[in-house]
C-alpha positions, -999 to 999 in steps of 0.1 A, spaced: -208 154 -934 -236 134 -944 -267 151 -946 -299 147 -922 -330 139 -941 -361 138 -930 -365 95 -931 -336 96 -908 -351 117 -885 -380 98 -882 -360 67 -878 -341 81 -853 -371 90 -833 -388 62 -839 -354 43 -822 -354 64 -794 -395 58 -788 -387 18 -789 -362 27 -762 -384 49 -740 -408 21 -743 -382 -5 -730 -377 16 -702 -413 24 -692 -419 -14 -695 -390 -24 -672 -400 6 -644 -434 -9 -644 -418 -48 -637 -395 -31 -611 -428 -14 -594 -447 -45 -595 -412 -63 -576 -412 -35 -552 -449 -34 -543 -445 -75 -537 -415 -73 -515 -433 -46 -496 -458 -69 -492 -432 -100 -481 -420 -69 -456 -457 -64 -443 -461 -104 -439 -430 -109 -420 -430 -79 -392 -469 -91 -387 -451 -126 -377 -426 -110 -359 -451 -89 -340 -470 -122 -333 -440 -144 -324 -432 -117 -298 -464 -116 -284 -462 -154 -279 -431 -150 -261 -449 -125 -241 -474 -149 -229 -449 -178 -225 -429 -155 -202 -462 -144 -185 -469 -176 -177 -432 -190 -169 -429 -161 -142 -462 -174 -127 -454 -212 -125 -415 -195 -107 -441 -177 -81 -460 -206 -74 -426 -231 -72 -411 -205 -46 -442 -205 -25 -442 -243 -24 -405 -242 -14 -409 -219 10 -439 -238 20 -421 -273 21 -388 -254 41 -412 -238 65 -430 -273 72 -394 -287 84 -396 -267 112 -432 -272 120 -440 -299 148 -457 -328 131 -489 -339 149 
């Protein structure tokens, strides 16, 4: 069996802290992706939340132009049977 010297060692550690380095490096760019898509996340359910309250107000207002056409129809219907002057 070959035998471990000292320069072999520190070879071998000085591998394994090129390594640790590569890894540290690549968990920071990972962070830095994650952090961004939680920001794309953020963005999007804020236009979400705003597209449904614009549906909100559209259906707000729809319901009260169906209000106002069924008390003109009922309106028109009732002045069928109204005797006209």
């Amino acid at each position: 069996m070959a035998e471990v010297t000292q320069e072999f060692m520190f070879e071998f550690f000085k591998r394994i802290q090129a390594e640790i380095s590569g890894l540290k490096h690549t968990q920071n760019e990972m962070r830095s992706e994650l952090n961004s898509m939680r920001g794309i996340l953020v963005s999007v359910n804020h236009d979400i939340h705003n597209i449904y309250s614009v549906l909100d107000r559209h259906d707000q207002r729809l319901e009260r132009i169906e209000n106002r056409l069924e008390l003109r129809e009922l309106a028109e219907a009732q002045a069928r049977f109204e005797p006209h002057p």
